[in-house]
PyMOL Python script that loads the backbone (N, CA, C, O; Angstrom):
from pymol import cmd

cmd.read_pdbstr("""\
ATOM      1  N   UNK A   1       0.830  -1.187   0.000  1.00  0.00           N
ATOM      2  CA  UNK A   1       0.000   0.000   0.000  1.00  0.00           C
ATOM      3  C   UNK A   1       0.872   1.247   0.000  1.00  0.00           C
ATOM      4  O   UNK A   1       2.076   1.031   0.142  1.00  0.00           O
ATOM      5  N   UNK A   2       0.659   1.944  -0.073  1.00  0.00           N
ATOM      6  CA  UNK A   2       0.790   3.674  -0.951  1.00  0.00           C
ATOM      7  C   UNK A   2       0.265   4.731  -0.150  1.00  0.00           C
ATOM      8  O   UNK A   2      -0.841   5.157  -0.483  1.00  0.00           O
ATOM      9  N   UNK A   3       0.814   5.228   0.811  1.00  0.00           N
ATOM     10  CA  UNK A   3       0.086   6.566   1.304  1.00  0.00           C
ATOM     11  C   UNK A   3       0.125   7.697   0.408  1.00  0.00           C
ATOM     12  O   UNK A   3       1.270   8.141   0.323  1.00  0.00           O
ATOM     13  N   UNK A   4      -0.776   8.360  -0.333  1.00  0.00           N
ATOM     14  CA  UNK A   4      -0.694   9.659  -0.836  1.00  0.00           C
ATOM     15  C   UNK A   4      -1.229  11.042  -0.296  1.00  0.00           C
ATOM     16  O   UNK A   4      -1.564  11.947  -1.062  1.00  0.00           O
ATOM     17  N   UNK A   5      -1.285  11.140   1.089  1.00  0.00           N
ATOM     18  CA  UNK A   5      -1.634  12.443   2.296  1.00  0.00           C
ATOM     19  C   UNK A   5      -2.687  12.436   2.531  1.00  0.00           C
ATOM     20  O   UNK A   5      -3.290  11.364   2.500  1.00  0.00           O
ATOM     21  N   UNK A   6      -3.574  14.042   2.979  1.00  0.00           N
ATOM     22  CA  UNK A   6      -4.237  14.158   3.365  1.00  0.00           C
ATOM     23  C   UNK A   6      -4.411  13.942   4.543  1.00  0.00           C
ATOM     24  O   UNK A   6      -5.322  13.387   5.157  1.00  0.00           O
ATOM     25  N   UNK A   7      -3.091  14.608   4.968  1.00  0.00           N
ATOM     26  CA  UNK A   7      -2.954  14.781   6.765  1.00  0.00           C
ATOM     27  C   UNK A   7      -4.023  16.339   6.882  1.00  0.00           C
ATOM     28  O   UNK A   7      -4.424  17.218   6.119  1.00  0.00           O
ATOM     29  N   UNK A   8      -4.161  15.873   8.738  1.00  0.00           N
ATOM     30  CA  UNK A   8      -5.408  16.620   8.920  1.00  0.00           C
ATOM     31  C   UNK A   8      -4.155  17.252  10.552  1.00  0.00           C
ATOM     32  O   UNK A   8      -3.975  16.826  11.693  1.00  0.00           O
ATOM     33  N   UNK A   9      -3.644  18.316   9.807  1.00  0.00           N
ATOM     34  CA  UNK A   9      -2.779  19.034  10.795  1.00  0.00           C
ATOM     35  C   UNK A   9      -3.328  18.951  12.462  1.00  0.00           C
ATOM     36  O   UNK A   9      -2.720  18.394  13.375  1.00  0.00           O
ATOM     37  N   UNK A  10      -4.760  19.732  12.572  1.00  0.00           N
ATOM     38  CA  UNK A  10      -5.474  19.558  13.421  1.00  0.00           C
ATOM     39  C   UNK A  10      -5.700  18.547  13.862  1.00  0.00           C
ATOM     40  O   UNK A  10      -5.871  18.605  15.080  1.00  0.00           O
ATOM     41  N   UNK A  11      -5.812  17.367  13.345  1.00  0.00           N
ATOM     42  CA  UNK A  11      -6.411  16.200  13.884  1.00  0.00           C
ATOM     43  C   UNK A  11      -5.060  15.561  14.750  1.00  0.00           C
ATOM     44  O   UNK A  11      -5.024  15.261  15.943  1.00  0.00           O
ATOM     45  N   UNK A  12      -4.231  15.486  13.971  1.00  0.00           N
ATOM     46  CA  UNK A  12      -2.667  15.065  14.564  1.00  0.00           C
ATOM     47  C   UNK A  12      -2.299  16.223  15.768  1.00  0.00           C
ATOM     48  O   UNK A  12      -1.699  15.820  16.765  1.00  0.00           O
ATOM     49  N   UNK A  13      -2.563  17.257  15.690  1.00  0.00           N
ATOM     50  CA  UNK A  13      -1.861  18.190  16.919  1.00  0.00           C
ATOM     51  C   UNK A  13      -3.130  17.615  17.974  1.00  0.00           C
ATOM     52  O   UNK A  13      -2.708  17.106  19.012  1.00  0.00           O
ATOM     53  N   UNK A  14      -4.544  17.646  17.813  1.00  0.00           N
ATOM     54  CA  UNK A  14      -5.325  17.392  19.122  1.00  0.00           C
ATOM     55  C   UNK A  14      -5.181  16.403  19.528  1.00  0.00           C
ATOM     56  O   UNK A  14      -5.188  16.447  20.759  1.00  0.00           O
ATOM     57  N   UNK A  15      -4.966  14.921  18.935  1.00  0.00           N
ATOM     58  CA  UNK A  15      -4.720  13.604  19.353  1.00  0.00           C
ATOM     59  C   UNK A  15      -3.260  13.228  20.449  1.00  0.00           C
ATOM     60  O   UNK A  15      -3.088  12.498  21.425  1.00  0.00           O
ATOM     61  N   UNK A  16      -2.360  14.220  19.611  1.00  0.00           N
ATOM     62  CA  UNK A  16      -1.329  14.493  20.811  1.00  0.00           C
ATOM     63  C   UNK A  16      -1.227  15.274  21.889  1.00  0.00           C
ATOM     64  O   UNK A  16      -0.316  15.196  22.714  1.00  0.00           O
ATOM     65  N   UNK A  17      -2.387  16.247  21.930  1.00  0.00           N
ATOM     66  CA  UNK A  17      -2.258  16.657  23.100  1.00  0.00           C
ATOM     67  C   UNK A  17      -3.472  15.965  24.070  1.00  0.00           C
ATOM     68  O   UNK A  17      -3.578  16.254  25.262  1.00  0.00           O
ATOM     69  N   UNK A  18      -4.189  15.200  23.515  1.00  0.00           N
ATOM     70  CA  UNK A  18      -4.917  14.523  24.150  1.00  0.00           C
ATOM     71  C   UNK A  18      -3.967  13.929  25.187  1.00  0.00           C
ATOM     72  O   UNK A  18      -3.872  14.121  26.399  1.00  0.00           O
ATOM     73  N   UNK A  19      -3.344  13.211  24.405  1.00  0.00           N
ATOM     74  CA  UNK A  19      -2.318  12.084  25.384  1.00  0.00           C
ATOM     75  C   UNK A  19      -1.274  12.934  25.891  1.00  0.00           C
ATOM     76  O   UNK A  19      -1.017  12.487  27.009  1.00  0.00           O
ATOM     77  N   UNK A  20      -0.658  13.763  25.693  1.00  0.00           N
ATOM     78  CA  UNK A  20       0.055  14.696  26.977  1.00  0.00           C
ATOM     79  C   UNK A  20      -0.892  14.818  28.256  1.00  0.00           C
ATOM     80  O   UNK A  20      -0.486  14.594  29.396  1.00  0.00           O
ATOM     81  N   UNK A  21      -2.047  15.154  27.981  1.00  0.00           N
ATOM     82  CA  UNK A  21      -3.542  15.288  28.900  1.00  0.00           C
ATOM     83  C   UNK A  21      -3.604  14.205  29.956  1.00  0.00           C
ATOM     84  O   UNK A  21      -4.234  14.232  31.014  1.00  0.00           O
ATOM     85  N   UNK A  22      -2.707  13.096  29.391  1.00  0.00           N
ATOM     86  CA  UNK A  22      -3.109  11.628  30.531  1.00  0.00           C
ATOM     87  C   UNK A  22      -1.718  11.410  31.610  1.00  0.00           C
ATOM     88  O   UNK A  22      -0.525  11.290  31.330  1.00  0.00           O
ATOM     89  N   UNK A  23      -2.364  11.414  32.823  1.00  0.00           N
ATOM     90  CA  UNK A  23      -1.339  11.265  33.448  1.00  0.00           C
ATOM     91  C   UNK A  23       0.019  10.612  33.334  1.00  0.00           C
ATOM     92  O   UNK A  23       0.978  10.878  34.058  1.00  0.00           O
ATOM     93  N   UNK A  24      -0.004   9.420  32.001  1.00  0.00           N
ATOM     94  CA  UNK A  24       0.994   8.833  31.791  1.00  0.00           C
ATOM     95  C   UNK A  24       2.179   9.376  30.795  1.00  0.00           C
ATOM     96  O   UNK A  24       3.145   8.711  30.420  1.00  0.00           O
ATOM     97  N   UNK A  25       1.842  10.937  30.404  1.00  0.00           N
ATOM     98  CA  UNK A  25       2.529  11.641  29.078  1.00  0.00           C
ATOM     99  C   UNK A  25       2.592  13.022  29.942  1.00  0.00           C
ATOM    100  O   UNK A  25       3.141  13.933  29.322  1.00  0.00           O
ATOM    101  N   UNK A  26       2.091  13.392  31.388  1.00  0.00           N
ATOM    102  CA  UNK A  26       2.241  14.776  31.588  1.00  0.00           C
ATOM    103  C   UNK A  26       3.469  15.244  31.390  1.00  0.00           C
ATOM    104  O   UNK A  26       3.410  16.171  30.583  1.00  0.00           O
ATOM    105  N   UNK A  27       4.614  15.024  31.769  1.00  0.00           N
ATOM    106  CA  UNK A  27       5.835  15.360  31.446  1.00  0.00           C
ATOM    107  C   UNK A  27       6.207  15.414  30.114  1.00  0.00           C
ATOM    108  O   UNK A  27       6.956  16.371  29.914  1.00  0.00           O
ATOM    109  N   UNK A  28       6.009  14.857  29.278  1.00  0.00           N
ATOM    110  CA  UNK A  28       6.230  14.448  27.933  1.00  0.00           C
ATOM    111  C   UNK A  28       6.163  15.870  26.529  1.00  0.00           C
ATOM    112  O   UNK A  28       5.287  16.734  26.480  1.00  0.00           O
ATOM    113  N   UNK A  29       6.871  15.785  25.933  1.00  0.00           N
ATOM    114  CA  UNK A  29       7.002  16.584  25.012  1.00  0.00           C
ATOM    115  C   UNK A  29       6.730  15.949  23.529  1.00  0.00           C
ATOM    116  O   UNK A  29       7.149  14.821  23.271  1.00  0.00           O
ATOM    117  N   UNK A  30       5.928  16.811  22.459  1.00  0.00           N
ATOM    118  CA  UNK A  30       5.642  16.217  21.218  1.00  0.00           C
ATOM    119  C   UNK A  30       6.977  16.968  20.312  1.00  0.00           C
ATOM    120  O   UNK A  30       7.556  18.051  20.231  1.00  0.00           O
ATOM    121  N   UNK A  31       7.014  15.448  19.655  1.00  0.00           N
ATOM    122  CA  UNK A  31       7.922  15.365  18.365  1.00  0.00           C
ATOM    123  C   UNK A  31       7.280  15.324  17.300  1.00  0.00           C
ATOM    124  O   UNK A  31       6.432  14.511  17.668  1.00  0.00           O
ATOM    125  N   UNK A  32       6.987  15.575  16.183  1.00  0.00           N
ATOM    126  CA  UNK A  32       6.404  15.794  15.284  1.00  0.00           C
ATOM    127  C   UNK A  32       7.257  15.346  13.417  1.00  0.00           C
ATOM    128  O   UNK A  32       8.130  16.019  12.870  1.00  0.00           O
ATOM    129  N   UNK A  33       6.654  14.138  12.900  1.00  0.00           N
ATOM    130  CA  UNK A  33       7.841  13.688  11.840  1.00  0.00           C
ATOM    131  C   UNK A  33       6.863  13.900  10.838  1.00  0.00           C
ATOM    132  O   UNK A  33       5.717  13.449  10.836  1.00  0.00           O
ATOM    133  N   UNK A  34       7.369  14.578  10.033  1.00  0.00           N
ATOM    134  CA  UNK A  34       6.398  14.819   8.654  1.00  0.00           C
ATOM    135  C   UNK A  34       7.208  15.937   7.649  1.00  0.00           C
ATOM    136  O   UNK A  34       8.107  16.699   8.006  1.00  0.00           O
ATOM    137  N   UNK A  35       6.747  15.834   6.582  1.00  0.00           N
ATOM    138  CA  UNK A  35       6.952  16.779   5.741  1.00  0.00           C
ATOM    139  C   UNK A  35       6.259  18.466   5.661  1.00  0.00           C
ATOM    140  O   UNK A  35       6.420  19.410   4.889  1.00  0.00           O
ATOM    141  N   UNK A  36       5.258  18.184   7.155  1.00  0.00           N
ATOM    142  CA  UNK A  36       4.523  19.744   6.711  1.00  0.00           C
ATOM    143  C   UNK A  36       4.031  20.340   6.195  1.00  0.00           C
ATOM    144  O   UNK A  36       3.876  21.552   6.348  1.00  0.00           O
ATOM    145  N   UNK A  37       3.430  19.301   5.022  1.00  0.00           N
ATOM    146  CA  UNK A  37       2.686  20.060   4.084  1.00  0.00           C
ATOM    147  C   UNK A  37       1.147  19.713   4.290  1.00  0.00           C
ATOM    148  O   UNK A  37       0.253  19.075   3.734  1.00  0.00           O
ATOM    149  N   UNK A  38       1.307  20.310   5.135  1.00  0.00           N
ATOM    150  CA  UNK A  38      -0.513  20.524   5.852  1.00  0.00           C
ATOM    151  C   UNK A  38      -0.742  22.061   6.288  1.00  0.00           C
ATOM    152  O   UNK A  38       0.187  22.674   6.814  1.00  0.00           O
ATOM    153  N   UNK A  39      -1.999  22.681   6.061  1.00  0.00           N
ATOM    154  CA  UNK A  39      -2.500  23.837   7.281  1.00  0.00           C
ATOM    155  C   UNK A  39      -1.944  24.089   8.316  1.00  0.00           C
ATOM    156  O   UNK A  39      -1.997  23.067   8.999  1.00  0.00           O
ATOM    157  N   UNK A  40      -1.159  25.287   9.120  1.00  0.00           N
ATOM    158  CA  UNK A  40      -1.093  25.063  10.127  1.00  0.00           C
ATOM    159  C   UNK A  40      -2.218  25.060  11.344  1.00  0.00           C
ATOM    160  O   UNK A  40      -3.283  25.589  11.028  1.00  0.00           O
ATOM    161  N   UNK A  41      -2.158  24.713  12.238  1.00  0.00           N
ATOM    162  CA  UNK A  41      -3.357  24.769  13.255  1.00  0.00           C
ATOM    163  C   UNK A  41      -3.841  26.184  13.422  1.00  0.00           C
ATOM    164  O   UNK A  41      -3.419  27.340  13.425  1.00  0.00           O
ATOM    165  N   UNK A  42      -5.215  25.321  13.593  1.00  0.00           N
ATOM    166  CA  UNK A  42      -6.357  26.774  13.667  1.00  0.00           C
ATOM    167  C   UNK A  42      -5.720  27.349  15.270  1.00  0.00           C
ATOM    168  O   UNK A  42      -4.864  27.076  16.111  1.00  0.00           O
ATOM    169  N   UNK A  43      -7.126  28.597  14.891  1.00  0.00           N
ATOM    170  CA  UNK A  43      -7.141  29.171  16.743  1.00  0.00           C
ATOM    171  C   UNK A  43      -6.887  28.551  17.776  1.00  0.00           C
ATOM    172  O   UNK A  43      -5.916  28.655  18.525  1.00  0.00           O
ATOM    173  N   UNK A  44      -8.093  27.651  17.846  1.00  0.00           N
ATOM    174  CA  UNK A  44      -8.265  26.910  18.949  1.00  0.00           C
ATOM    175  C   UNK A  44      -7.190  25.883  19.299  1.00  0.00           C
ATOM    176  O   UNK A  44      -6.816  25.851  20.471  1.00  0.00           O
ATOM    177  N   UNK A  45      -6.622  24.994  18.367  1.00  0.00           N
ATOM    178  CA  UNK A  45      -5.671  24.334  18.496  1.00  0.00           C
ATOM    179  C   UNK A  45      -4.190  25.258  18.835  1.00  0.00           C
ATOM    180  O   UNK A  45      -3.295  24.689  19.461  1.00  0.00           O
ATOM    181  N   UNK A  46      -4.052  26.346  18.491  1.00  0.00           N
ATOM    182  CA  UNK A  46      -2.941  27.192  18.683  1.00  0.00           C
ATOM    183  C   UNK A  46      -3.279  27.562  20.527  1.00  0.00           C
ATOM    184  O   UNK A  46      -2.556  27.730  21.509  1.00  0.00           O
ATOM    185  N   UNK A  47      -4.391  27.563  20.342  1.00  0.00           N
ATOM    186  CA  UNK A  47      -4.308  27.804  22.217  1.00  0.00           C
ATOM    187  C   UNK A  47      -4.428  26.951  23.260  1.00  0.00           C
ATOM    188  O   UNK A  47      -4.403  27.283  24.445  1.00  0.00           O
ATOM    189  N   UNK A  48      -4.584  25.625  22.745  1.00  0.00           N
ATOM    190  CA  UNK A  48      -4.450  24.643  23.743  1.00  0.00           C
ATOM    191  C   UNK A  48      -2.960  24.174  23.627  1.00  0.00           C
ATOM    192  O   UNK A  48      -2.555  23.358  24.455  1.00  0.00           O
ATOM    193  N   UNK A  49      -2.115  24.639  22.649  1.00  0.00           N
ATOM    194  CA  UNK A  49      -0.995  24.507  22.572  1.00  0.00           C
ATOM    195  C   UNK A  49      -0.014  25.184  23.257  1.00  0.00           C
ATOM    196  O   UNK A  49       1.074  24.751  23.636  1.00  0.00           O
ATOM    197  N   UNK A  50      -0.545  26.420  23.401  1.00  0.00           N
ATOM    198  CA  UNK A  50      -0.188  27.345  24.397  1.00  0.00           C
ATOM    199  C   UNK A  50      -0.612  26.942  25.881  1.00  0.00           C
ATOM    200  O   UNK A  50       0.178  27.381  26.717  1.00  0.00           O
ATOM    201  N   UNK A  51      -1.594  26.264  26.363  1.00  0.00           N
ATOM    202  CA  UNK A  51      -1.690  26.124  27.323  1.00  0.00           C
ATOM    203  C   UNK A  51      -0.926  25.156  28.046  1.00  0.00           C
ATOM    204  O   UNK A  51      -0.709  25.061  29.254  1.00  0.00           O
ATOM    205  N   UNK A  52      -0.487  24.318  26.886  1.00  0.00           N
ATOM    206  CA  UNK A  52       0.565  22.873  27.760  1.00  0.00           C
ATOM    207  C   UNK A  52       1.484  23.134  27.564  1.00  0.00           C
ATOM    208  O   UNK A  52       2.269  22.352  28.098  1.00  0.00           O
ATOM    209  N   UNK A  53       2.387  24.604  26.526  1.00  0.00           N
ATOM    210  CA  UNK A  53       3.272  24.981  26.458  1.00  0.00           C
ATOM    211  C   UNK A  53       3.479  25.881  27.882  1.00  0.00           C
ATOM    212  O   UNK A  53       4.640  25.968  28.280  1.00  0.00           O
ATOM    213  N   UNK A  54       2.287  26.640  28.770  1.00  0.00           N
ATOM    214  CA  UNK A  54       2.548  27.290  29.933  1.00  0.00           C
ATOM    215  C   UNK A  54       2.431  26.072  30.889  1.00  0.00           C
ATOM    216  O   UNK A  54       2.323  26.377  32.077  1.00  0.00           O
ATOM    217  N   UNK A  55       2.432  24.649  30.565  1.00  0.00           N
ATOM    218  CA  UNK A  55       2.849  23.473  31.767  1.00  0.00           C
ATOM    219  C   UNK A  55       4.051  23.040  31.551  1.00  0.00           C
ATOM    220  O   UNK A  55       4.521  22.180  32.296  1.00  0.00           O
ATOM    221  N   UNK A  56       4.827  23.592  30.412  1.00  0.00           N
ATOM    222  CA  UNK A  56       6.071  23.188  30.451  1.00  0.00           C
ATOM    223  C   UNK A  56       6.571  21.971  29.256  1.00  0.00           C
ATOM    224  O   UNK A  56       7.719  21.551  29.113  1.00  0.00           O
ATOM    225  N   UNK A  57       5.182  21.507  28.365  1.00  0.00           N
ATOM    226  CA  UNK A  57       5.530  21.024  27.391  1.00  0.00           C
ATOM    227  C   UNK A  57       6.045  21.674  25.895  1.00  0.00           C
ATOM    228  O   UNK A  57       5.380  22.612  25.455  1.00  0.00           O
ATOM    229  N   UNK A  58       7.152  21.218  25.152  1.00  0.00           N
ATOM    230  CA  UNK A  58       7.887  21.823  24.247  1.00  0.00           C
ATOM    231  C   UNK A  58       6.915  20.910  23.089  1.00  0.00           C
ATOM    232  O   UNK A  58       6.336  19.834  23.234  1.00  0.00           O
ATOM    233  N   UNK A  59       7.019  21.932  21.767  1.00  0.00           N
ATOM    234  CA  UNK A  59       6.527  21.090  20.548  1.00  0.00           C
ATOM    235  C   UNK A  59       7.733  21.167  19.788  1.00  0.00           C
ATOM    236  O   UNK A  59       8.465  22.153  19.882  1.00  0.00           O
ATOM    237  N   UNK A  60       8.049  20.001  18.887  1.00  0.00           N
ATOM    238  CA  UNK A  60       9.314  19.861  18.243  1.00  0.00           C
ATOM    239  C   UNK A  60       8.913  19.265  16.761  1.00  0.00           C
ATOM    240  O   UNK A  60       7.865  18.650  16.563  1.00  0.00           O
ATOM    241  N   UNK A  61       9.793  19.508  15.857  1.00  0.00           N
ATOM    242  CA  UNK A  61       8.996  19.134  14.724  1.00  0.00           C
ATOM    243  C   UNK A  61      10.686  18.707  14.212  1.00  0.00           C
ATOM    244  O   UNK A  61      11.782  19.247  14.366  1.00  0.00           O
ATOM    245  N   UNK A  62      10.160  17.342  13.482  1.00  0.00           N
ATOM    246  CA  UNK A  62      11.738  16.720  12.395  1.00  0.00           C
ATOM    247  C   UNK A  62      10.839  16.970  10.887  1.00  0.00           C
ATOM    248  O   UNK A  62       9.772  16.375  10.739  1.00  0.00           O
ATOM    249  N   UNK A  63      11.401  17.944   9.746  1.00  0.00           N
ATOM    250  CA  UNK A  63      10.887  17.844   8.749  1.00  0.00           C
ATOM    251  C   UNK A  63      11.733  17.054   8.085  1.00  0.00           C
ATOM    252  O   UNK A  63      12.909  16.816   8.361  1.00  0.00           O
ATOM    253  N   UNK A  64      10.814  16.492   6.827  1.00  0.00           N
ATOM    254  CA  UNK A  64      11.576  15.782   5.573  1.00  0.00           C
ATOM    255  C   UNK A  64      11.523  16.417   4.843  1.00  0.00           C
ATOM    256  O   UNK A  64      10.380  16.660   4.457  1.00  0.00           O
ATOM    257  N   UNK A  65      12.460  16.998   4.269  1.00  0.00           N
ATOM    258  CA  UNK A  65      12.188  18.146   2.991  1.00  0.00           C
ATOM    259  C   UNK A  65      11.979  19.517   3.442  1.00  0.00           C
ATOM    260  O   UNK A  65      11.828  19.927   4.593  1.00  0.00           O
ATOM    261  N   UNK A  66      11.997  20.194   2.273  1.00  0.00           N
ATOM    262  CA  UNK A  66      12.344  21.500   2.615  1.00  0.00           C
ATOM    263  C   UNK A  66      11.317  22.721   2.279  1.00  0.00           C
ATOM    264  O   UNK A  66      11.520  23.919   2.478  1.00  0.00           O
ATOM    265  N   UNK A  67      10.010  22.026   1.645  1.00  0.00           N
ATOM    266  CA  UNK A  67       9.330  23.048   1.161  1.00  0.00           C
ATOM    267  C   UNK A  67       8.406  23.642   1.710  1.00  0.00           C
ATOM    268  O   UNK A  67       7.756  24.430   1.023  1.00  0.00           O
ATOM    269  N   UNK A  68       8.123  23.481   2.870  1.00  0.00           N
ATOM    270  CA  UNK A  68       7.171  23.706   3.916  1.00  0.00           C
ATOM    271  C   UNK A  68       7.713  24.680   5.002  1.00  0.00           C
ATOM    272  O   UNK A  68       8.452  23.988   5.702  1.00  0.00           O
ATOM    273  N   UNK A  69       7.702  25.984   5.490  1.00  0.00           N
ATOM    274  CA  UNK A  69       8.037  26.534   6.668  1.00  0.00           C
ATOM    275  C   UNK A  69       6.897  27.123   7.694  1.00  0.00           C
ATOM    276  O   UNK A  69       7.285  27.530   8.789  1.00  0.00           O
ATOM    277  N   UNK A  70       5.887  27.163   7.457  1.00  0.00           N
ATOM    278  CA  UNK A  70       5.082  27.764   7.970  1.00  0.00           C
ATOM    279  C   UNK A  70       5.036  27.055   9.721  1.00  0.00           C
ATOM    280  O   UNK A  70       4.538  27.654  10.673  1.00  0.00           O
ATOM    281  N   UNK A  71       5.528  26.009   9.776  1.00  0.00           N
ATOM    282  CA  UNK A  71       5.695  25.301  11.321  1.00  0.00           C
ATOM    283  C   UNK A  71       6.961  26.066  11.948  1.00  0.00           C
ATOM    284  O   UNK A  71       7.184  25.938  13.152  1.00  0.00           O
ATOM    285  N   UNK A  72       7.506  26.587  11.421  1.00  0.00           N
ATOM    286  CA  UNK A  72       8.754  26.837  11.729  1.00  0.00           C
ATOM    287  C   UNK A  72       8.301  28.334  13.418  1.00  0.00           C
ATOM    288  O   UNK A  72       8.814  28.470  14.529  1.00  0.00           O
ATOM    289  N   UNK A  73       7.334  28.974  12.806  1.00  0.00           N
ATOM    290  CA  UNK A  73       6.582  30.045  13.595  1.00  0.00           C
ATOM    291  C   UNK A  73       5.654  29.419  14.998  1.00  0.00           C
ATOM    292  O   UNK A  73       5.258  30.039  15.985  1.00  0.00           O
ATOM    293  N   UNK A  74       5.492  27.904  14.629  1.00  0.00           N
ATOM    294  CA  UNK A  74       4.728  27.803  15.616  1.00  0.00           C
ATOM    295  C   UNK A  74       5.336  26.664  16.512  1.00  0.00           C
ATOM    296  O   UNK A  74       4.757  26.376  17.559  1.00  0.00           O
ATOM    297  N   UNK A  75       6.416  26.046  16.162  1.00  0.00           N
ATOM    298  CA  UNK A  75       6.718  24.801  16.871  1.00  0.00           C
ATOM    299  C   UNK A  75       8.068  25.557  17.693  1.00  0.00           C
ATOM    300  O   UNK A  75       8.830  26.391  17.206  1.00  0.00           O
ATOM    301  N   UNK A  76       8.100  24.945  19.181  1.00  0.00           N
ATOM    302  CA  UNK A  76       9.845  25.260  19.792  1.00  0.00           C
ATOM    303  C   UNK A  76      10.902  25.862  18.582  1.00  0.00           C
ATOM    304  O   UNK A  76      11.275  27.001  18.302  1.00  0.00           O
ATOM    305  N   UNK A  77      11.262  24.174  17.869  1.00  0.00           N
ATOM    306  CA  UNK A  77      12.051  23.965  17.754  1.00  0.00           C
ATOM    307  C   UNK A  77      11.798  22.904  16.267  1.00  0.00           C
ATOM    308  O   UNK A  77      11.305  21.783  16.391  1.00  0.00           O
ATOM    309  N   UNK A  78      12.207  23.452  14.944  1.00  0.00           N
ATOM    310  CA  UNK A  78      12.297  22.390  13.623  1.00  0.00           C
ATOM    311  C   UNK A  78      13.730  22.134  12.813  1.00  0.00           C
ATOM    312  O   UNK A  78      14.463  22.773  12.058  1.00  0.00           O
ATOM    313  N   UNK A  79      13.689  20.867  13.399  1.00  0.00           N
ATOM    314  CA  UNK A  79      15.226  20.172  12.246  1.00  0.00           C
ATOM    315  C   UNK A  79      14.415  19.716  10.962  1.00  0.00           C
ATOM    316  O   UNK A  79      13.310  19.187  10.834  1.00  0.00           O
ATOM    317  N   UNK A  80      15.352  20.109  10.090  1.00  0.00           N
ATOM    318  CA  UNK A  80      14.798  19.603   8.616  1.00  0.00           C
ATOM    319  C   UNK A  80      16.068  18.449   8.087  1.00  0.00           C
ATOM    320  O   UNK A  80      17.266  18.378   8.361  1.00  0.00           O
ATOM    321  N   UNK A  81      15.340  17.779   7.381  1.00  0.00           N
ATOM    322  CA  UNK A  81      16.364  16.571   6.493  1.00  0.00           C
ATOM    323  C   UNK A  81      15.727  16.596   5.393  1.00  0.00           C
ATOM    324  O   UNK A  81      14.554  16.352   5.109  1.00  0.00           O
ATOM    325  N   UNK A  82      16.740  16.963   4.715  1.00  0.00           N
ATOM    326  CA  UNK A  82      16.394  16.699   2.679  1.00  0.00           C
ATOM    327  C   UNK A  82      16.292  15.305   2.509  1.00  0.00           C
ATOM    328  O   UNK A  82      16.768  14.348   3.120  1.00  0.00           O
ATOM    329  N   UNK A  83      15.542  15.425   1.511  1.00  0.00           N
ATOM    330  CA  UNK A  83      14.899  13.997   1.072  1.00  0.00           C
ATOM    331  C   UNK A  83      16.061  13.417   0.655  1.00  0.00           C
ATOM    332  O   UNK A  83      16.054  12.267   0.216  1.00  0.00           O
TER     333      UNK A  83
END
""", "prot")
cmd.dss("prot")
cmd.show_as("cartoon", "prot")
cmd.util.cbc("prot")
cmd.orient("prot")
């Protein structure tokens, strides 16, 4: 099988902060592996991001490729690797 996208930016940032949410990830920081070529997160997702960012969780992003920056504004911290 063949993935061809249709990542749902939003859907991937709330699912991870779901599970930061559970006592077994409070400490825990998201890593993020993708190419980025999605939307960045809406409002609402930008402020619950902010809110576990004021508990002390970092968002981190590994890109593949280079054509995408718009994460670059909203994550800690993005390493990129060329394809």
């Amino acid at each position: 099988d063949r993935y061809t996208g249709g990542t749902d930016g939003n859907e991937m940032l709330r699912a991870g902060i779901r599970m930061l949410q559970t006592k077994n990830y409070a400490m825990a920081d998201m890593l993020i592996i993708s190419d980025f070529i999605f939307e960045p997160p809406v409002e609402h997702v930008r402020k619950i991001m902010e809110e576990e960012h004021q508990k002390g969780t970092r968002f981190y992003g590994l890109q593949i490729g280079r054509d995408y920056h718009e994460y670059d504004k909203i994550l800690d911290k993005v390493w990129q690797i060329e394809r």
